[in-house]
N, CA, C and O atoms as a Tinker XYZ file with bonds, in Angstrom:
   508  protein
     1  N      8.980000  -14.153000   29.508000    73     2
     2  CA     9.048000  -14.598000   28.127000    64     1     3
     3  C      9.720000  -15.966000   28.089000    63     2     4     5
     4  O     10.801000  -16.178000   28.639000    81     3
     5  N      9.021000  -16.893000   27.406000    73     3     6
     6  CA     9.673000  -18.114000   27.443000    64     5     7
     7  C     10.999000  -18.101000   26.641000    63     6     8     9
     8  O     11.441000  -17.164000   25.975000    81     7
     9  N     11.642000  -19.539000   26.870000    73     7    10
    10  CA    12.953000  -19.399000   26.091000    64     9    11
    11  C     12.744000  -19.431000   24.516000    63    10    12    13
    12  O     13.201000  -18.748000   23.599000    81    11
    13  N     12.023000  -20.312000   24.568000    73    11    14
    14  CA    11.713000  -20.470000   22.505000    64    13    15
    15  C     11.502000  -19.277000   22.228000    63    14    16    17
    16  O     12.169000  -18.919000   21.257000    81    15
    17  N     10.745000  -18.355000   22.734000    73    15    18
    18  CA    10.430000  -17.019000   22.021000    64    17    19
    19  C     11.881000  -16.513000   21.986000    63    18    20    21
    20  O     12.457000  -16.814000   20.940000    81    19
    21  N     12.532000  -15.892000   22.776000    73    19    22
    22  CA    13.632000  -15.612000   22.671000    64    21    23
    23  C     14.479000  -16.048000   21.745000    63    22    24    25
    24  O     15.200000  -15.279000   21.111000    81    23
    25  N     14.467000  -17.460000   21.568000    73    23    26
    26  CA    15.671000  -18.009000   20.820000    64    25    27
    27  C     15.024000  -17.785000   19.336000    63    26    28    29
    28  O     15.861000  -17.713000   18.436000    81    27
    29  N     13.674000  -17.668000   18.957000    73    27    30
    30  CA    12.880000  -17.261000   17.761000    64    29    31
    31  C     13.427000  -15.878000   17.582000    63    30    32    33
    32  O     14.206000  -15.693000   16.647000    81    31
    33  N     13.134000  -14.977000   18.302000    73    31    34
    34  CA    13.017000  -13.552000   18.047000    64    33    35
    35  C     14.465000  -13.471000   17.842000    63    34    36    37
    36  O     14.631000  -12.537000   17.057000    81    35
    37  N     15.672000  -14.017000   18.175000    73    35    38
    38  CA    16.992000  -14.377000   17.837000    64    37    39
    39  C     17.431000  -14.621000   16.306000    63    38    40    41
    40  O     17.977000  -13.870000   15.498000    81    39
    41  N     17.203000  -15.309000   16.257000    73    39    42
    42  CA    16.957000  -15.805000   14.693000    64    41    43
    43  C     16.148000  -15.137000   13.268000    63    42    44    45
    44  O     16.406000  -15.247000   12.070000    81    43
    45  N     15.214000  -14.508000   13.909000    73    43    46
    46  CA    14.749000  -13.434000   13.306000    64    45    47
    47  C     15.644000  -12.195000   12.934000    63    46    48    49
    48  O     15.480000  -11.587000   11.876000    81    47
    49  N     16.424000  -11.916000   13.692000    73    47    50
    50  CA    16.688000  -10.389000   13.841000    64    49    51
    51  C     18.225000  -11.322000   12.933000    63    50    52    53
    52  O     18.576000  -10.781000   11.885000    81    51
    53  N     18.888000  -12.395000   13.289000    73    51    54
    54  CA    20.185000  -12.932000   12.915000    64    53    55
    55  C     19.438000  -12.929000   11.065000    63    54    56    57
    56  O     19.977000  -12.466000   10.060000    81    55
    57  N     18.210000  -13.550000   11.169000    73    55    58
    58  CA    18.044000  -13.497000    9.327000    64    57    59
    59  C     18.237000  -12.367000    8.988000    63    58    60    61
    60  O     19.184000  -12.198000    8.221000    81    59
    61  N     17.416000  -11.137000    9.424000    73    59    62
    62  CA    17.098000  -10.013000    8.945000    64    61    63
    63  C     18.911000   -9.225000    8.822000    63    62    64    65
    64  O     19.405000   -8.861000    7.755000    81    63
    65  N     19.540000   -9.135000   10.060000    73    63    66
    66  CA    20.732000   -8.797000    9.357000    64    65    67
    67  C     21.504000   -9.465000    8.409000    63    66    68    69
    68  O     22.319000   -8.711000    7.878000    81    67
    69  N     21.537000  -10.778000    7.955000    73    67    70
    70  CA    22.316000  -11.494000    7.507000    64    69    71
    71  C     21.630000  -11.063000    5.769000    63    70    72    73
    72  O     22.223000  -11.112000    4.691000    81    71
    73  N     20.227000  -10.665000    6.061000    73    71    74
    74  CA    19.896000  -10.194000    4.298000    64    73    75
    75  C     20.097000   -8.549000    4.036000    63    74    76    77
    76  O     20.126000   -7.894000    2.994000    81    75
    77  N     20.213000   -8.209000    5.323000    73    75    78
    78  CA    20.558000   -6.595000    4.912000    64    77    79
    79  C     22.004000   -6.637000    4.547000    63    78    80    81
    80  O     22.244000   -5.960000    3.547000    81    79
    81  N     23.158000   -7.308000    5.132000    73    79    82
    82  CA    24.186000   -7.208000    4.797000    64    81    83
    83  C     24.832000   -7.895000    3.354000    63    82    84    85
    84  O     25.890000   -7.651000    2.774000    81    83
    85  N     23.729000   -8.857000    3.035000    73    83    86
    86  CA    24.119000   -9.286000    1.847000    64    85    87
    87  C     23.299000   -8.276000    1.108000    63    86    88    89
    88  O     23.644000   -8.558000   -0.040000    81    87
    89  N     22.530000   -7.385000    0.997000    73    87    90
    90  CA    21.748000   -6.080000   -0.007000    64    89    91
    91  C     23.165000   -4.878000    0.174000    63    90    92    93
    92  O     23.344000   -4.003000   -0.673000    81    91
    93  N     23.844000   -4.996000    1.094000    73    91    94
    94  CA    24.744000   -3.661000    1.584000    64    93    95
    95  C     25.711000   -3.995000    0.665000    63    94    96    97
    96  O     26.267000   -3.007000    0.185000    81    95
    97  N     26.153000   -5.214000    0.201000    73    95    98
    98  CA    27.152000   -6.378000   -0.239000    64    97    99
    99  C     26.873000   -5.435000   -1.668000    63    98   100   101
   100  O     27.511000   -4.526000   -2.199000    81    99
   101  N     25.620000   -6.117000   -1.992000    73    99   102
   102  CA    25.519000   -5.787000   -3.389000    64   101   103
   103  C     25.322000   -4.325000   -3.951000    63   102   104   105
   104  O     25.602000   -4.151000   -5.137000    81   103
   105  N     25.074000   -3.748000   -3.545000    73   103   106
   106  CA    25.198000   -2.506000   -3.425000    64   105   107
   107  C     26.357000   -1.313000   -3.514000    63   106   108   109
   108  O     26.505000   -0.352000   -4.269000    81   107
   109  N     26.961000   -1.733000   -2.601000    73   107   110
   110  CA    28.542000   -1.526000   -2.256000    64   109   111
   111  C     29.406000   -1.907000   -3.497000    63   110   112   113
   112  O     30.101000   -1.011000   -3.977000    81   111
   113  N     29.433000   -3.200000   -4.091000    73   111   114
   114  CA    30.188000   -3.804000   -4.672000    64   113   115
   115  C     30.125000   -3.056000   -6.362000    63   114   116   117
   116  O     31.011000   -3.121000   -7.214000    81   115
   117  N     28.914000   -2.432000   -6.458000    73   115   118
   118  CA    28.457000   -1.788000   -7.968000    64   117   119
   119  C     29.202000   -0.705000   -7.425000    63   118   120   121
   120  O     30.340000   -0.872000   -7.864000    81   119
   121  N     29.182000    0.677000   -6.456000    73   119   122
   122  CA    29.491000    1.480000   -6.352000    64   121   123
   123  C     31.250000    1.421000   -6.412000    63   122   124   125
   124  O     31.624000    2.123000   -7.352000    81   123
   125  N     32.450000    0.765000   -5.656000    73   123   126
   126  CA    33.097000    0.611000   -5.794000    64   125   127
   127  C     33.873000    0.640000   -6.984000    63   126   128   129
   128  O     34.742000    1.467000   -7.260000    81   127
   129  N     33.263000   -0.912000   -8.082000    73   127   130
   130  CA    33.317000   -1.109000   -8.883000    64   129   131
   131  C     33.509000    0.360000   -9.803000    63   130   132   133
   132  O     34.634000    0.511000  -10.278000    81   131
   133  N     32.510000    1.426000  -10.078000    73   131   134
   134  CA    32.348000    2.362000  -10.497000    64   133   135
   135  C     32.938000    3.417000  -10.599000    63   134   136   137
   136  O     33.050000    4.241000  -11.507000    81   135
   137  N     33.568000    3.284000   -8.910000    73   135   138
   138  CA    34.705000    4.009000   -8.756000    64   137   139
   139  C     36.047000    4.555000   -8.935000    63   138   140   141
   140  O     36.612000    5.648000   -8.890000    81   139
   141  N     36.405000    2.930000   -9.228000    73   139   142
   142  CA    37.748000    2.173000   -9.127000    64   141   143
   143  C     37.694000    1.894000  -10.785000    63   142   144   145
   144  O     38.696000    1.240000  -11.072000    81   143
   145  N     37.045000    2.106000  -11.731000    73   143   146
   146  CA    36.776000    1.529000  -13.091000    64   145   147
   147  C     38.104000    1.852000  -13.846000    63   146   148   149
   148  O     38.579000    0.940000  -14.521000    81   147
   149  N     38.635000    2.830000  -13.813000    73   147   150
   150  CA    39.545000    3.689000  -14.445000    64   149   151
   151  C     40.934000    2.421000  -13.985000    63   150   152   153
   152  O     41.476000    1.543000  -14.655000    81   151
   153  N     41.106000    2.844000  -12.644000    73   151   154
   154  CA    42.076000    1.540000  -12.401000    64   153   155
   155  C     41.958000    0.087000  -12.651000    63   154   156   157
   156  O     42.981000   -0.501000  -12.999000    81   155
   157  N     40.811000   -0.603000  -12.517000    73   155   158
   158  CA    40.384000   -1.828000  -13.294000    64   157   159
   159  C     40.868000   -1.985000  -14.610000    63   158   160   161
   160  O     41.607000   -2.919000  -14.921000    81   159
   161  N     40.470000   -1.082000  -15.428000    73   159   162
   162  CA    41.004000   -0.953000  -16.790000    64   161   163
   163  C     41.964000   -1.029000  -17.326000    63   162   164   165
   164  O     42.308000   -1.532000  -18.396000    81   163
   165  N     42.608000   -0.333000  -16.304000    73   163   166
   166  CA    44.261000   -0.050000  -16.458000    64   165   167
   167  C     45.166000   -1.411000  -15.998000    63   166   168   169
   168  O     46.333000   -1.725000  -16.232000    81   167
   169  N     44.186000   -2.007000  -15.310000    73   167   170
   170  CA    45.557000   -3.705000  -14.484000    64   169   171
   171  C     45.422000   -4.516000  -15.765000    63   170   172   173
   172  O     46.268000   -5.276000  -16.236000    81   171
   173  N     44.044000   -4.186000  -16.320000    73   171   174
   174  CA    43.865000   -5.579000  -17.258000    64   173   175
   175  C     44.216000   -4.937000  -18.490000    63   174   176   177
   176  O     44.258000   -5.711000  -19.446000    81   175
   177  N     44.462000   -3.820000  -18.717000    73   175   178
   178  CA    45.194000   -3.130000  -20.208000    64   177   179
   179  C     43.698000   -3.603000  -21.035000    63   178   180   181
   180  O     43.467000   -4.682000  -21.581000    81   179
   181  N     42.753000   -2.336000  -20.906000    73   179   182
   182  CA    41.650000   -2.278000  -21.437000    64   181   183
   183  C     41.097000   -1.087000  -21.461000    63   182   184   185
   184  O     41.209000   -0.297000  -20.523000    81   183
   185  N     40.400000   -0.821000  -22.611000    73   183   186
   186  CA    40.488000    0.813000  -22.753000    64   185   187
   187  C     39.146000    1.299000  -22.249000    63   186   188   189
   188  O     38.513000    0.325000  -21.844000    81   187
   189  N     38.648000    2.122000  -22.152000    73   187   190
   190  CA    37.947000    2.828000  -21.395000    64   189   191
   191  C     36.077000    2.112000  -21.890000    63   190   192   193
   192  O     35.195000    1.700000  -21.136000    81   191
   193  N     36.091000    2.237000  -23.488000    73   191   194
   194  CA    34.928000    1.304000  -23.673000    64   193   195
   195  C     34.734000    0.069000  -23.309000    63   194   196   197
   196  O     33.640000   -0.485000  -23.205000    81   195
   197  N     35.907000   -0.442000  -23.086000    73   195   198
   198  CA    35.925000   -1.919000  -23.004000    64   197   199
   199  C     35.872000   -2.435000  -21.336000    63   198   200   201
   200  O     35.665000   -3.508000  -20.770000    81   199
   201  N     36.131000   -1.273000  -20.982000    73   199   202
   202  CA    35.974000   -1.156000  -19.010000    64   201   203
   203  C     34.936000   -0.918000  -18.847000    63   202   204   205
   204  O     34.562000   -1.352000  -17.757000    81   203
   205  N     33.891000   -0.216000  -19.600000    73   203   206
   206  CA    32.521000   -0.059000  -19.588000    64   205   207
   207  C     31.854000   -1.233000  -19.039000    63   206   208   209
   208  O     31.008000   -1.099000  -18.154000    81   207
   209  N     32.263000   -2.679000  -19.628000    73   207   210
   210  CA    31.512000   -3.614000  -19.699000    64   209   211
   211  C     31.621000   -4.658000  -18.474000    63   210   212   213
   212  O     31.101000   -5.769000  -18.364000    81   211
   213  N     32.628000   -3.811000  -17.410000    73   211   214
   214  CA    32.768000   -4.777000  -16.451000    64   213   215
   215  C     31.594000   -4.338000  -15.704000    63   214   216   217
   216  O     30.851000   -5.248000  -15.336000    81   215
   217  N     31.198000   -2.910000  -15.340000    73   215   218
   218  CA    29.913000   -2.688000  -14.877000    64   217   219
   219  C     28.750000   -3.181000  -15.637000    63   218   220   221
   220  O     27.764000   -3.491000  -14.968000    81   219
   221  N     28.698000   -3.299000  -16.819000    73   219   222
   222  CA    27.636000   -3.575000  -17.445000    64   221   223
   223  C     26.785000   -4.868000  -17.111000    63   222   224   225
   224  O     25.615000   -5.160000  -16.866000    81   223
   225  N     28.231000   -5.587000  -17.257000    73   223   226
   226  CA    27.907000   -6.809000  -16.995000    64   225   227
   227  C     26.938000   -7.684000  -15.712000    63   226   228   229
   228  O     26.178000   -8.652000  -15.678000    81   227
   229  N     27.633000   -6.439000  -14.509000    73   227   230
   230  CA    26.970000   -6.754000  -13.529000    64   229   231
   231  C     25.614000   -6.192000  -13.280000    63   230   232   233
   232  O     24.846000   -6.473000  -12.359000    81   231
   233  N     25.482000   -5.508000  -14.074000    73   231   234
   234  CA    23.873000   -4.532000  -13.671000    64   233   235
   235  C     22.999000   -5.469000  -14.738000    63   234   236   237
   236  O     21.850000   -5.704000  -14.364000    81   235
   237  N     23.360000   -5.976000  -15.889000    73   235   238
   238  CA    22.465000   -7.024000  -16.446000    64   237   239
   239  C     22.303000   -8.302000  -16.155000    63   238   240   241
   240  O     21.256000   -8.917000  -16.363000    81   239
   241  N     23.746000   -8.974000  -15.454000    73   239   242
   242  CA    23.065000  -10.143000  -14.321000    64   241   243
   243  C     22.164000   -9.673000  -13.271000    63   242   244   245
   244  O     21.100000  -10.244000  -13.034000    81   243
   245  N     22.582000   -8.617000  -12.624000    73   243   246
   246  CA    21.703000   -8.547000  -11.221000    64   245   247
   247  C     20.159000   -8.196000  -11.744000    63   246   248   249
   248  O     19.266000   -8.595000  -10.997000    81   247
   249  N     19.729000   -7.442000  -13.032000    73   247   250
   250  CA    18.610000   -7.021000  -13.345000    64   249   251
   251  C     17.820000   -8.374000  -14.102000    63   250   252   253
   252  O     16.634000   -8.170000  -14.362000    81   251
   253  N     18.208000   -9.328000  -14.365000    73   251   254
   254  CA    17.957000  -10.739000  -14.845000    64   253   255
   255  C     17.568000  -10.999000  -13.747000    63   254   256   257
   256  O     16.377000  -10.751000  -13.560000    81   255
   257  N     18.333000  -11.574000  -12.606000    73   255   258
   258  CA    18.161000  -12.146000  -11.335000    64   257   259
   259  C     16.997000  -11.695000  -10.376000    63   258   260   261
   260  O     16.223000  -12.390000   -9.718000    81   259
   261  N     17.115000  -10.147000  -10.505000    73   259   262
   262  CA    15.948000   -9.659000   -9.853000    64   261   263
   263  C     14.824000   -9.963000   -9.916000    63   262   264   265
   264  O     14.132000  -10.151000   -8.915000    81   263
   265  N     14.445000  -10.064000  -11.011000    73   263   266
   266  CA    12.885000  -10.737000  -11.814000    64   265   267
   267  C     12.900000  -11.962000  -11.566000    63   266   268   269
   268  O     11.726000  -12.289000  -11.398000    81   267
   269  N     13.512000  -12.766000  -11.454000    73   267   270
   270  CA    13.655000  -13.949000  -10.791000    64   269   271
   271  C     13.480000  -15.068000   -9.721000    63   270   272   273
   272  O     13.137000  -16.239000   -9.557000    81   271
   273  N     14.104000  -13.535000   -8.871000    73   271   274
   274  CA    14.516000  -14.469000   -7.379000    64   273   275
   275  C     13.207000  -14.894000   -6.592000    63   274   276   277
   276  O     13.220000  -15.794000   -5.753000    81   275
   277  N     11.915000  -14.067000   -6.982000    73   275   278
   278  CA    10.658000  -15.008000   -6.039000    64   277   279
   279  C     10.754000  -16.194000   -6.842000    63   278   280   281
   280  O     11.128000  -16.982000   -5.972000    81   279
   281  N     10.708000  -16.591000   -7.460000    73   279   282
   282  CA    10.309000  -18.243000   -8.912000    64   281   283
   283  C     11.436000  -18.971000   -8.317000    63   282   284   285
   284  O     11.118000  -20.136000   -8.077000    81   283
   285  N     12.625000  -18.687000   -8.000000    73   283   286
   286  CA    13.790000  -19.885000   -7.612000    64   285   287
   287  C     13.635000  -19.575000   -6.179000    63   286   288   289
   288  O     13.998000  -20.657000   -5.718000    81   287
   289  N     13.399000  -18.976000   -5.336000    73   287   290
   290  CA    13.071000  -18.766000   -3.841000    64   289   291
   291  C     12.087000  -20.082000   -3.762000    63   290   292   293
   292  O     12.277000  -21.117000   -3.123000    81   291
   293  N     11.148000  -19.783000   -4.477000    73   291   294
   294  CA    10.048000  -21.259000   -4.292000    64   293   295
   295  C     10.273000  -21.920000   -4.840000    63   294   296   297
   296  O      9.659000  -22.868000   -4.350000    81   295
   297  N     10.822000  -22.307000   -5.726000    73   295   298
   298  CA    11.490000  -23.772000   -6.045000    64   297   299
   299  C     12.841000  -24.395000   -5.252000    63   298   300   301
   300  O     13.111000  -25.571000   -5.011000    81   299
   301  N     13.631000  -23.095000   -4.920000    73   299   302
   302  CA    14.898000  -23.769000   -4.301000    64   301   303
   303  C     14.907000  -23.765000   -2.418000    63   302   304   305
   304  O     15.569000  -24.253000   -1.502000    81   303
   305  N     13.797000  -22.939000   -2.599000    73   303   306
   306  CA    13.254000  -22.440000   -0.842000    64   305   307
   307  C     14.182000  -21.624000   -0.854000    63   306   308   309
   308  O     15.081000  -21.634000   -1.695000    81   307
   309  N     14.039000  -20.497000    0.448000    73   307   310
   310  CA    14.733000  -18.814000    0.656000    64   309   311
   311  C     15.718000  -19.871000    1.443000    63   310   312   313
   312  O     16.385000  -20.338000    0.520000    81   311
   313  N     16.011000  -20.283000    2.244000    73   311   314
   314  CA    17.735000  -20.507000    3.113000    64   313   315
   315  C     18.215000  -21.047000    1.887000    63   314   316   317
   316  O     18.630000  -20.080000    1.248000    81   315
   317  N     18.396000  -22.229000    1.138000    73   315   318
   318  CA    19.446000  -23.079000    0.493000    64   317   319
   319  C     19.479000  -21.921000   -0.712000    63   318   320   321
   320  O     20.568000  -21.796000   -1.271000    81   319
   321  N     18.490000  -21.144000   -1.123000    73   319   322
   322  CA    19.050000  -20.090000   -2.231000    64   321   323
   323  C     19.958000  -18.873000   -1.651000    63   322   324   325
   324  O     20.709000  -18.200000   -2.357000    81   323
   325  N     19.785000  -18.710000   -0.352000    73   323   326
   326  CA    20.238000  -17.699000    0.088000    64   325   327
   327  C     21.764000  -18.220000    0.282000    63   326   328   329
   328  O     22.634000  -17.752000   -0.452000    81   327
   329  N     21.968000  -18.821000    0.894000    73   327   330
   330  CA    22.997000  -19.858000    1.352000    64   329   331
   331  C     23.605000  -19.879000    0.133000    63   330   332   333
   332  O     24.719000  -19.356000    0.123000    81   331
   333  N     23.213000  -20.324000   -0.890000    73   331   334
   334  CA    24.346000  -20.875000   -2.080000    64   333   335
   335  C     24.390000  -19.300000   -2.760000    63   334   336   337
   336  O     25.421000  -18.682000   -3.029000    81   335
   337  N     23.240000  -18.910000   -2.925000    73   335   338
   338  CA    23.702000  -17.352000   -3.781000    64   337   339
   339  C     25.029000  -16.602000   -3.086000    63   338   340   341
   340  O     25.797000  -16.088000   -3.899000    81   339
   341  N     25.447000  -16.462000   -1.406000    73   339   342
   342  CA    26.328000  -16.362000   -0.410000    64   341   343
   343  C     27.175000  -16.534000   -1.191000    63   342   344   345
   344  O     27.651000  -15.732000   -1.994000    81   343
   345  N     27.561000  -18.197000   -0.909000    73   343   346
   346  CA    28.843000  -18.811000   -1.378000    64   345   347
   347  C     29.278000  -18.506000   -2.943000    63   346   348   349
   348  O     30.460000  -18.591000   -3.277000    81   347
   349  N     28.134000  -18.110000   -3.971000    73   347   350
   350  CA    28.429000  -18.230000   -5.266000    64   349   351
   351  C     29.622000  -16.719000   -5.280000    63   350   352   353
   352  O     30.742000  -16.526000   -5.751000    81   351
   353  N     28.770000  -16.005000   -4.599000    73   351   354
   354  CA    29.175000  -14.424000   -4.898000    64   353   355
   355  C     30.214000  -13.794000   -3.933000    63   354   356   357
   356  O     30.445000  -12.587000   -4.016000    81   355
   357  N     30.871000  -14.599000   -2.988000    73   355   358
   358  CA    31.634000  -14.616000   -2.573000    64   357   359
   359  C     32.720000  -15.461000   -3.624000    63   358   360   361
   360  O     33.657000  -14.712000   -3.898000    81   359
   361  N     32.775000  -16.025000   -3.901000    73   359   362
   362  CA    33.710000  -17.343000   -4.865000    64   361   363
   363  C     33.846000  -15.939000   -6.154000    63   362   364   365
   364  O     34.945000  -15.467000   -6.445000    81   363
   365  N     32.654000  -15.492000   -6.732000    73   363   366
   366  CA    33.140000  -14.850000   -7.800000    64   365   367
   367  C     33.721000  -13.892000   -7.585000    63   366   368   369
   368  O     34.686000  -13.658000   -8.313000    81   367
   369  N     33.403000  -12.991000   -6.561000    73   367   370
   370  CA    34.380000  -11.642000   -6.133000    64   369   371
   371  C     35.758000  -12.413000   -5.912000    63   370   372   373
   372  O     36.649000  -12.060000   -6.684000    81   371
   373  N     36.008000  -13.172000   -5.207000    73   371   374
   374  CA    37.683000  -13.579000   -5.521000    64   373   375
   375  C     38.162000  -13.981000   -6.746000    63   374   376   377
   376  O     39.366000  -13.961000   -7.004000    81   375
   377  N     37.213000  -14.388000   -7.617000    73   375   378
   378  CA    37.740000  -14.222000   -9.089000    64   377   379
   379  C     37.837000  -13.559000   -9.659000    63   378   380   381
   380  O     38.554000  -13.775000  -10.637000    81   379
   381  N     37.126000  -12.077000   -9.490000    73   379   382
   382  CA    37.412000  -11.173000  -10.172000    64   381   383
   383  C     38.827000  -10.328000   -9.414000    63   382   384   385
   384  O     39.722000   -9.594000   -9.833000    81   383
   385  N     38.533000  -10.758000   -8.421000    73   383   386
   386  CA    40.307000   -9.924000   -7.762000    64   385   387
   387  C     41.566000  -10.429000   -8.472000    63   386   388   389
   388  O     42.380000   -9.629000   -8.932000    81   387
   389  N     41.779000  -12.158000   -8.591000    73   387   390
   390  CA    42.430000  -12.562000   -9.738000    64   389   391
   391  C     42.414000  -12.815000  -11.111000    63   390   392   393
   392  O     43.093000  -13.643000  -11.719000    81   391
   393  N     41.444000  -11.903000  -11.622000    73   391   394
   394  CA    40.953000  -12.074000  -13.302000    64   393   395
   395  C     42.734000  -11.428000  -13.863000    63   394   396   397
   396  O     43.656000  -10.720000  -13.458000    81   395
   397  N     42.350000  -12.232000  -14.980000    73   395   398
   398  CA    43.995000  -11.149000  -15.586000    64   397   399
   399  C     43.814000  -10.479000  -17.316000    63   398   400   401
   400  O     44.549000   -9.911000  -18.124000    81   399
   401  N     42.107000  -11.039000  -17.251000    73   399   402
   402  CA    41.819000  -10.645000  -18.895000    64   401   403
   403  C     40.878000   -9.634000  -18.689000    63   402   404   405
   404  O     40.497000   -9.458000  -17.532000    81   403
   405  N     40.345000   -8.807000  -19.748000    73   403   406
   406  CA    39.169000   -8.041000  -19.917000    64   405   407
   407  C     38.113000   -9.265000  -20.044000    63   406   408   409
   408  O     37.004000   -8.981000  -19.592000    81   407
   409  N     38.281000  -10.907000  -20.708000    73   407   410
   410  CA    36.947000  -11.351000  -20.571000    64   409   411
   411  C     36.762000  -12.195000  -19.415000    63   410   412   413
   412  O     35.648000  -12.638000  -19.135000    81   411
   413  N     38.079000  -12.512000  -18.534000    73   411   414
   414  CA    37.797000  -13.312000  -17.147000    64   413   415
   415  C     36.824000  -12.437000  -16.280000    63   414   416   417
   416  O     35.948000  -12.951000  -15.585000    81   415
   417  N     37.049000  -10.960000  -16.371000    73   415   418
   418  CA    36.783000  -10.175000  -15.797000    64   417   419
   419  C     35.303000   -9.943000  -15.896000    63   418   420   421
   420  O     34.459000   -9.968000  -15.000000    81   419
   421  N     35.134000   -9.640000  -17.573000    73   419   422
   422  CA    33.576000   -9.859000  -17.418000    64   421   423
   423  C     32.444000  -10.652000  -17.273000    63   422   424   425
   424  O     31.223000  -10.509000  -17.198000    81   423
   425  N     33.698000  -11.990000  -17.255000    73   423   426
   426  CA    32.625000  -13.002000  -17.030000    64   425   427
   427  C     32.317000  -13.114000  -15.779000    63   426   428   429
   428  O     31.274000  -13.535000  -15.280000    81   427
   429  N     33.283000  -12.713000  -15.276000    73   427   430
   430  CA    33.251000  -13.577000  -13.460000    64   429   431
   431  C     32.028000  -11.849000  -12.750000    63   430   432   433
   432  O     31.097000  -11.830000  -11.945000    81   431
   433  N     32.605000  -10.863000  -13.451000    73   431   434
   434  CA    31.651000   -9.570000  -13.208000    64   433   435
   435  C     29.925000   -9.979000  -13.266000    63   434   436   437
   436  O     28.994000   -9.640000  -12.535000    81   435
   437  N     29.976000  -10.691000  -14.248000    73   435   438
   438  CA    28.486000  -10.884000  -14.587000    64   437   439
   439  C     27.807000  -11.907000  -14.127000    63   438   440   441
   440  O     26.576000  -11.898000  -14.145000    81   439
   441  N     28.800000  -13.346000  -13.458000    73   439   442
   442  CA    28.499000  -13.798000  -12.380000    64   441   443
   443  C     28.180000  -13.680000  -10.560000    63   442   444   445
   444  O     27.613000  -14.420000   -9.755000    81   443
   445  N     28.880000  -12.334000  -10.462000    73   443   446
   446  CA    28.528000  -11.750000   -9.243000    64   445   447
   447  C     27.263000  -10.670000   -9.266000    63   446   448   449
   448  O     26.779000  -10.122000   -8.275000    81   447
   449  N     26.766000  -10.470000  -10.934000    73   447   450
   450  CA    25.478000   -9.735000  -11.249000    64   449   451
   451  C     24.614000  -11.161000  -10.710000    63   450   452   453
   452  O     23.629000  -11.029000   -9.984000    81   451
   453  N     24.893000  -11.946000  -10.964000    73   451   454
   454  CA    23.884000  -13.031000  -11.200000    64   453   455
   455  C     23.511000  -13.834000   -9.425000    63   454   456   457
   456  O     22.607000  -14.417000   -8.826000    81   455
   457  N     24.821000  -13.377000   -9.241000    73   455   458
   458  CA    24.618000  -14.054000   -7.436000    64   457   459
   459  C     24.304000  -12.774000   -6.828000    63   458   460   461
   460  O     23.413000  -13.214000   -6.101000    81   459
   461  N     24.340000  -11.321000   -6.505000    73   459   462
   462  CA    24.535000  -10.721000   -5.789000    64   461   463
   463  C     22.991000  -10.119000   -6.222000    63   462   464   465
   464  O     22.500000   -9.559000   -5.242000    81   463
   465  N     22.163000  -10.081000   -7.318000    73   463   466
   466  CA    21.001000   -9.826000   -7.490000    64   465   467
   467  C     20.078000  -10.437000   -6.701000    63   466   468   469
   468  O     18.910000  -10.205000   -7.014000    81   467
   469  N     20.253000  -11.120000   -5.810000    73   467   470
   470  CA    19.176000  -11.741000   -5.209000    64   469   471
   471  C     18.988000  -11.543000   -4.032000    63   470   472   473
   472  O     18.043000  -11.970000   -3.369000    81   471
   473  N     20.119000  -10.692000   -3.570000    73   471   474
   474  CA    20.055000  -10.277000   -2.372000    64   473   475
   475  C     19.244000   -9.131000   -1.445000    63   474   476   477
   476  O     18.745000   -9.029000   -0.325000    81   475
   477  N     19.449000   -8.334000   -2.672000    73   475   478
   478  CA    18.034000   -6.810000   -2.715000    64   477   479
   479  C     16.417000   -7.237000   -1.867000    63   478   480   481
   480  O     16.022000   -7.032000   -0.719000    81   479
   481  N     15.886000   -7.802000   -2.881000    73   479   482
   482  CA    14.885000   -8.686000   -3.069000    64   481   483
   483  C     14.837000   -9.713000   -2.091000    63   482   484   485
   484  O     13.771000   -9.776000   -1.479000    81   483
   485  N     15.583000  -10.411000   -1.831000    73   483   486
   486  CA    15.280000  -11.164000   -0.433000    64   485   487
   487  C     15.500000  -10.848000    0.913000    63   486   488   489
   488  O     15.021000  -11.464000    1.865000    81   487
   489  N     16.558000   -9.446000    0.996000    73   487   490
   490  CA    16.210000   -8.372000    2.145000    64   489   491
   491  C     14.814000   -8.219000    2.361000    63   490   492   493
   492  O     14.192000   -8.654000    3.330000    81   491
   493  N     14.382000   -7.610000    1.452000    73   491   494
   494  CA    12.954000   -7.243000    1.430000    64   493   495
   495  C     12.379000   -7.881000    1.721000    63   494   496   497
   496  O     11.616000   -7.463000    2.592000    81   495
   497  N     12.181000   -9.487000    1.290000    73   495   498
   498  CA    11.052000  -10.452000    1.880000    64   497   499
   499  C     11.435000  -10.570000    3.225000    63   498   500   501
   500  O     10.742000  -10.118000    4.136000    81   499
   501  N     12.645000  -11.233000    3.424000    73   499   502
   502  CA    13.202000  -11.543000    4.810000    64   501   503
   503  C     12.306000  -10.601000    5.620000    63   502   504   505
   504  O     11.532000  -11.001000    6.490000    81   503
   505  N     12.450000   -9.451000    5.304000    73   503   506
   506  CA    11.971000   -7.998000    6.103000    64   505   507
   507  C     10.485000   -8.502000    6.495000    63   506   508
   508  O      9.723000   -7.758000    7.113000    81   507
């Protein structure tokens, strides 16, 4: 087997995990979230309806995004969208670790709907 193949079939398998782990990402991060809601609620002194909306938030960015992500995949191409969706949703999960309001919280929540939705969906293509 020549070397290029190798170093191809490399890169292949490096994409393919690098989009499963960002789908595991997003995935993970709703369930948690879901988990932990009760205590969320409680750091930011927010009552139980109003904790509702930190999940909410994120299941209506990511369900926006979903419908989406082929139309900005081809306009922004799959690496530089993949790449920046990465960095976005990484940046917002550390904002939501330091949110100190019920609306920092849902905003920055509904920004990691908005970055972490694209990850599902481009597992899949990647695939």
């Amino acid at each position: 087997m020549p070397e290029e193949n190798r170093t191809m079939n490399f890169r292949k398998w490096v994409a393919v995990f690098g989009t499963m782990l960002g789908a595991f990402m997003a995935v993970l991060d709703i369930q948690i979230t879901n988990s932990s809601l009760r205590d969320i609620s409680g750091g930011i002194a927010a009552t139980p309806d109003e904790g509702s909306w930190i999940s909410t938030a994120y299941l209506v960015g990511e369900i926006v995004t979903i419908a989406l992500t082929a139309w900005f995949a081809k306009v922004f191409t799959v690496r530089y969208y993949l790449v920046t969706n990465v960095l976005l949703f990484l940046m917002f999960s550390a904002l939501c670790g330091i949110s100190t309001s019920l609306s920092q919280m849902i905003f920055f929540r509904a920004g990691q709907g908005f970055t972490g939705g694209v990850f599902i969906p481009m597992a899949l293509t990647v695939i």
